[in-house]
N, C-alpha and C positions, 0 to 999 in steps of 0.2 A: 273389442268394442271401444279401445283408448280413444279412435281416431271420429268416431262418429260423430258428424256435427250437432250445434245447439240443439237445434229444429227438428234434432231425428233424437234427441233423447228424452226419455220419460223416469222422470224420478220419484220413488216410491218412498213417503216418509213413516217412518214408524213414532216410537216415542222419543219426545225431545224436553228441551229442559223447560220448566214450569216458566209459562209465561206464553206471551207472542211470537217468540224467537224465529220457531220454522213459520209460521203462518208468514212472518215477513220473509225468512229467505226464499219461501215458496213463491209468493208472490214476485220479486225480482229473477229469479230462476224464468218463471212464466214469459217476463217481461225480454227476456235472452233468447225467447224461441223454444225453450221447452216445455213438455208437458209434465204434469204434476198432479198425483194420487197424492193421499192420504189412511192410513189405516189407523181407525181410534180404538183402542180395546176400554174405554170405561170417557163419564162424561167431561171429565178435565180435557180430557185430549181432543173430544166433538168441540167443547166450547172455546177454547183459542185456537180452533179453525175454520178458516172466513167462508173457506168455499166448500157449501154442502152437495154441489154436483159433482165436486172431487177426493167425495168420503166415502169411505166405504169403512163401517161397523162393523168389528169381529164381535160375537160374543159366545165362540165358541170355548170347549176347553185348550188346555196348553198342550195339554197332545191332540188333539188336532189341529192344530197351528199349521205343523209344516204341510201337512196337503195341500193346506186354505193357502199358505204363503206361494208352494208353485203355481197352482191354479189362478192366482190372481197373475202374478209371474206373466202365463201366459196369458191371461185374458186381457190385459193393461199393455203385452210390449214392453214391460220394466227394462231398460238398459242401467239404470245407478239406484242402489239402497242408500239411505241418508237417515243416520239413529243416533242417540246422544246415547253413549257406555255402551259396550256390548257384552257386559255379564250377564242383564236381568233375562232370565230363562225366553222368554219372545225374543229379544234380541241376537241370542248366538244360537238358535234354532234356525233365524232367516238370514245369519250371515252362512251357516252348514249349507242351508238352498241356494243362497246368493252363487257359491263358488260350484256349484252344480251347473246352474245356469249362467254361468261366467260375466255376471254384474261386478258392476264398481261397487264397491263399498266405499260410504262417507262417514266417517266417525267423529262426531264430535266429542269432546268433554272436556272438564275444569280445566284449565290452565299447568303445566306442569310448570310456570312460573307464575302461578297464580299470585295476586287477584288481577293485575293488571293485563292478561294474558285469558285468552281461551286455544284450547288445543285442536287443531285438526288434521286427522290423520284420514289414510286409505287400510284396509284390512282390519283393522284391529289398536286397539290403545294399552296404556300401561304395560302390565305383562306382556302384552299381544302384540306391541308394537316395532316396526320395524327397527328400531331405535336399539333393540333389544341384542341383534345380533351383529349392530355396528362398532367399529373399533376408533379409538379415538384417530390414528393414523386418516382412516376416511373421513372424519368429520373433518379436519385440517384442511387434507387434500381438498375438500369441495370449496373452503371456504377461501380458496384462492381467487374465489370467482366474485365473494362477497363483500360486504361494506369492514371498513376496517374496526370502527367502531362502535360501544357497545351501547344503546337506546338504555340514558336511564329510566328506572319507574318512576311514575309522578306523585306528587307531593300527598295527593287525595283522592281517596277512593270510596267513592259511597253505594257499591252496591249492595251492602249487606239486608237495609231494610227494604228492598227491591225482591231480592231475595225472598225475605222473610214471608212476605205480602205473598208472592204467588205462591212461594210453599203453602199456606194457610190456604189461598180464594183456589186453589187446583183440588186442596183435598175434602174444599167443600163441597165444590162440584160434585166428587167422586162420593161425598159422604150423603147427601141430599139427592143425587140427580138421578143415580146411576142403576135404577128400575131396567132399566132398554141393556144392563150387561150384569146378565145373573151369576156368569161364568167367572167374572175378574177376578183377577189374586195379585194381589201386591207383589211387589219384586222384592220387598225387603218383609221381614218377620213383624213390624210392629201390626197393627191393626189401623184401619185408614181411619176411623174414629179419635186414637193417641194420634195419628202423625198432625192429626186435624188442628186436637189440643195442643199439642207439643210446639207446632209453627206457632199459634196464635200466641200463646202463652210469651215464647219466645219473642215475641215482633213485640210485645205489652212492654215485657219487664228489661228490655235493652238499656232505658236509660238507668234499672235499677242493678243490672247486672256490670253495668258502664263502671260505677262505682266501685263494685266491690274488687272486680278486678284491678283498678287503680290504685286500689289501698293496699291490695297483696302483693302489688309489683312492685308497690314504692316498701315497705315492708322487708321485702327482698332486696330488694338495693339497696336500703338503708344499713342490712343487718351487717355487714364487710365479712360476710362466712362465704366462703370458694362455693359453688353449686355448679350440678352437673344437670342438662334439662332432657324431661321426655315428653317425647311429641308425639301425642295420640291421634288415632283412625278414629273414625265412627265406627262405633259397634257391627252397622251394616254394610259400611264401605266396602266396592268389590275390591278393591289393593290388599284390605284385610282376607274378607272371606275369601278368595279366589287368586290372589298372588301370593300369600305368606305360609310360613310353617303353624301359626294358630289359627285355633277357629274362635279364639276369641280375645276381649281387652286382657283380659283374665290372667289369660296363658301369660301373653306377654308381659305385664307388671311381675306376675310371682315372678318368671326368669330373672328380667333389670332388677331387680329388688332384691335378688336374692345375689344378683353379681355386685351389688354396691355395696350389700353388707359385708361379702367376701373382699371385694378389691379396694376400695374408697379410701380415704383417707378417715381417721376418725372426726375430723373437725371439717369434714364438705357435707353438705346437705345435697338432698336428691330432690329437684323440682319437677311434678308431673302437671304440662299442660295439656285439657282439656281441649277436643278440636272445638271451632266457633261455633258450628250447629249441633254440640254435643246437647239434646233433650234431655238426658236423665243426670245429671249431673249430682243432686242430692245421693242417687243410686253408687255413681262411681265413687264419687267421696267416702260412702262408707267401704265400700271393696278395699280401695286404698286403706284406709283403716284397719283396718282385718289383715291386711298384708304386711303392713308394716309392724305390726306387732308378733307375726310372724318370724319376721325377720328382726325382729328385735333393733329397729330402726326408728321409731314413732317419735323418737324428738328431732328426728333430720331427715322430715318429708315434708314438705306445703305443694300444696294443689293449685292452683290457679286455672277457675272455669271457661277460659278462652279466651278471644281478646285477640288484639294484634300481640306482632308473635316482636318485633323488632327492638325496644326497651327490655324486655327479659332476658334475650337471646344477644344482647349485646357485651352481657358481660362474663357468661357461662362459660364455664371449664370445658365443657362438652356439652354434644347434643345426642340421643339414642331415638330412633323411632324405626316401627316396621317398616314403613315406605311410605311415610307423608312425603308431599310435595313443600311440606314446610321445611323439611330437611336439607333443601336446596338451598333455603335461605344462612344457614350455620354454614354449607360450603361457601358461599357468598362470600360473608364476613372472615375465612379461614378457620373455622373451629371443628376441632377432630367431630366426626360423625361416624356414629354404629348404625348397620343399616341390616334389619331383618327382612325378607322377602327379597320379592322380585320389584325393582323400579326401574326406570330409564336410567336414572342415575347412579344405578349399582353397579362404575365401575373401580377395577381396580386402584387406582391414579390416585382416587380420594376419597373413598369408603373407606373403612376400618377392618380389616379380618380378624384382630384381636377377639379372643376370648371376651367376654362379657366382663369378666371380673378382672382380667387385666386392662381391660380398655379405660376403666375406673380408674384403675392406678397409677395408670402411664398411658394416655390418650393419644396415639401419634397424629400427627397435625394432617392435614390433605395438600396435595399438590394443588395448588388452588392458581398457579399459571395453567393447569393441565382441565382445572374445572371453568376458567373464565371460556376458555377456548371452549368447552360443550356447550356454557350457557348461551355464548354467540351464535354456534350453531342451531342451538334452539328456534332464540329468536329469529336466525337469518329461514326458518325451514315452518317447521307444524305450528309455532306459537303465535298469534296473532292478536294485536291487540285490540282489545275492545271487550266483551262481556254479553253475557246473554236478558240481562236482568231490567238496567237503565236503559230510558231510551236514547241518549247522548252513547252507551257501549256498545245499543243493538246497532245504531247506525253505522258505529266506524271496524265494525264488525264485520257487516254486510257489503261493505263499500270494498273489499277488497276480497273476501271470502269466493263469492260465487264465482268468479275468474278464475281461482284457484282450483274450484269444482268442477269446472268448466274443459280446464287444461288435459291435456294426454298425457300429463307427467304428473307424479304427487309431490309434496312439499320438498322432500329429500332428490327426489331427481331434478328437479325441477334447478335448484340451487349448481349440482354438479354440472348441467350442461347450461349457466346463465343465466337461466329463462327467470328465475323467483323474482317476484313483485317486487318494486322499488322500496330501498330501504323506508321513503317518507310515509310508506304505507302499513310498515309494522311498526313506527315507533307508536307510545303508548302515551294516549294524554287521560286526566284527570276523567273518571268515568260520570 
C-alpha cells in the first residue's frame, strides 16, 4: 500500500497527545487529498476534534476493541493508522490488526532528543523501533547522503506550561464530560480525578517549584563534592513499564543505591533527579529516604524535583538512568552513562556495560565521536523539529511532518536513498 496516492488514502487516528495536535494534522492531511477518521474512546479526544462527521465514539470494552478496530478497518477503507505511543493497551491491540490488514503505521511520540524535537516513526517507537536493530556502520553509511552538520538546539523553549494546560483542560474533559463512555480506562494506573489534580496543581505551583529547584542546583554546585546524577522515568512511562528489567521507580533506586554504596568514592555524593512531570514528588522523596538509610548513604543523597536537566548535568561524574531520553543529553556533553532497559541509544559505542558498583568507581567515558554520529542521524531521519503543545511548535511541526506521512519511504529509508526533507526543515528554532 507504500505507493498509493494521496487521494486513495484514508487515515484512521486514534489517541494523540493532549491538545490540537492531530485535529491539525488531520486537517492538512485532508487538505493533501486524503481522507480522515477519527476514533475517540472518552470526551478529551471528542473535544479537540473539529470534525464530528469524521468521528466515530468507541465505548466499548478493551477486549472488544480489536473486532470494533477490523470492522471499522473495513467499513472506512483505512489504508494508514496514525497513534501517539503505542504501549497504552488500544494502541498495540490496533497496531496486532493494523499488520493483519497490512496498514501503515504512523507513530508519533516525545522527542528522543527532546524538547526541541518530536519523534516520528513507522511500526513502532522506543523499544519497538526500527532504530533498535540498526548498527552504527548503517547509520554512517546513509549519512553519506546527508547534511554535514549538526542543527544546534535553541536558546528557548517554552512548551512546558503548554503542556501543563492541556494535560489539566483534556483531563477535565474526561473527568466532567465523559457520561457518553461508560467503558473507558485510563492507559496509566492513576485515576483521571489525580491526573486531573496532579496537572492543575502542577501548571499553579511552576513558578513555586521554579524556585526550589534553583536553590538545590545552586546548592549542589556550590558544594565542590564530585556527584554522580540519576535520571528518573515517570512512574507510568511505557520505557519504564514495558522496555526495562523494573516494574517500578522502586526497583531501580534500591539497585543504583545500593551499587553507589558498594562502588563510589566515600567523599562523591549521589544526585537523584526527578523527571519534569514527576506528580508525586513529596511521595518519592520519602522512598529516597527510606533507601538511603538503607544503604547507609543519607548524608550523600539530594533529590532535586526536576527542572532543566543542563546546569546539573554539567558538572557530574556520571549519569545512571533506565532509559530516559535525558540520558542522551550526558552523551552529548561526553559523561560516562549507565543505561538499564531497552532505548534507541543503547548502544555498545557509548553505553556503559560495567557493573553498577564498578561503574561508580571507575565510570568509562563514551565514544562520543561514535555518539555525535547517531545524534546526526537522528536529527537527519525520525526527529523533527517542532512540538506538539505551542502553537509556534505545532506549526513547524506540520509544515514538514505530513510529506513525510505522505512518502512511500519512512524516516530511515527515506535518508539512505536521498529523498529525506531538506535539512532547513529539521533545524529547530525557539518553540
Amino acid at each position: 500500500m507504500s505507493n498509493i496516492p494521496s487521494d486513495k488514502r484514508v487515515f484512521m487516528f486514534l489517541q494523540g497527545p493532549h491538545g490540537p495536535f492531530f485535529n491539525l494534522l488531520a486537517k492538512m492531511l485532508t487538505h493533501a487529498g486524503a481522507e480522515i477518521w477519527r476514533v475517540g474512546f472518552n470526551a478529551g479526544d471528542r473535544v479537540f476534534w473539529s470534525r464530528q462527521d469524521r468521528y466515530c465514539a468507541y465505548r466499548e470494552t478493551v477486549s472488544d476493541w480489536p473486532d470494533a478496530f477490523a470492522r471499522l478497518v473495513r467499513e472506512k477503507s483505512v489504508t494508514d493508522l496514525v497513534l501517539y505511543g503505542d504501549i497504552r493497551p488500544v494502541h498495540a491491540l490496533a497496531i496486532q490488526g493494523a499488520r493483519q490488514f497490512n496498514l501503515q503505521v504512523h507513530v508519533f511520540e516525545e522527542g528522543y532528543l527532546r524538547p526541541y524535537w518530536v519523534t516520528y516513526e513507522r511500526g513502532g517507537s522506543n523499544g519497538h523501533s526500527k532504530l533498535m536493530a540498526m548498527q552504527l556502520s548503517d547509520m554512517s553509511e546513509a549519512l553519506k547522503t546527508g547534511s554535514l552538520d549538526e542543527p544546534a538546539a535553541p536558546a528557548h523553549w517554552g512548551e512546558m506550561r503548554h503542556h501543563m494546560f492541556y494535560g489539566a483542560l483534556y483531563h477535565f474533559f474526561v473527568l466532567f464530560l465523559n457520561r457518553a463512555y461508560p467503558n473507558f480506562q485510563h492507559h496509566r494506573p492513576n485515576r483521571v480525578r489525580d491526573e486531573f489534580r496532579q496537572h492543575l496543581r502542577k501548571l499553579f505551583l511552576m513558578p513555586v517549584s521554579f524556585i526550589r529547584r534553583g536553590l538545590a542546583t545552586r546548592r549542589i554546585q556550590a558544594s565542590g563534592v564530585p556527584y554522580h546524577l540519576v535520571l528518573l522515568q515517570l512512574q507510568h512511562d511505557s520505557a519504564l513499564q514495558a522496555h526495562s528489567p523494573f516494574a517500578n521507580n522502586a526497583e531501580f533506586l534500591d539497585q543504583v543505591l545500593c551499587g553507589f554504596a558498594q562502588g563510589a568514592p566515600g567523599h562523591h555524593q549521589l544526585v537523584v533527579k526527578a523527571h519534569p512531570l514527576e506528580q508525586n514528588g513529596a511521595a518519592l522523596s520519602a522512598m529516597l529516604k527510606n533507601l538511603a538509610e538503607k544503604h547507609q548513604i543519607k548524608d550523600r543523597l539530594r533529590y532535586i524535583e526536576g527542572g532543566k536537566l543542563a546546569k546539573i548535568l554539567r558538572q557530574a561524574r556520571s549519569a545512571v538512568t533506565v532509559n530516559s531520553t535525558a540520558g542522551q543529553q550526558a552523551l552529548w556533553r561526553g559523561i560516562p552513562l549507565k543505561l538499564f532497559g531497552d532505548a534507541v541509544y543503547a548502544k555498545a559505542e557509548f553505553t556503559s556495560s560495567q557493573e553498577i558498583s564498578d561503574f561508580f568507581a571507575a565510570p568509562r567515558r563514551p565514544d562520543t565521536q561514535a555518539y555525535h554520529m547517531f545524534r546526526r542521524y537522528l536529527l537527519e531521519t525520525s526527529q523533527i523539529a517542532g512540538g506538539f503543545y505551542s502553537r509556534k511548535a505545532r506549526r513547524q511541526l506540520i509544515r514538514v511532518v505530513v510529506d513525510m506521512m505522505l512518502s512511500h519511504q519512512d524516516p530511515y529509508e527515506a535518508l539512505a536513498s536521498g529523498n529525506a526533507p531538506p535539512r532547513q526543515y529539521l533545524q529547530a528554532v525557539g518553540a
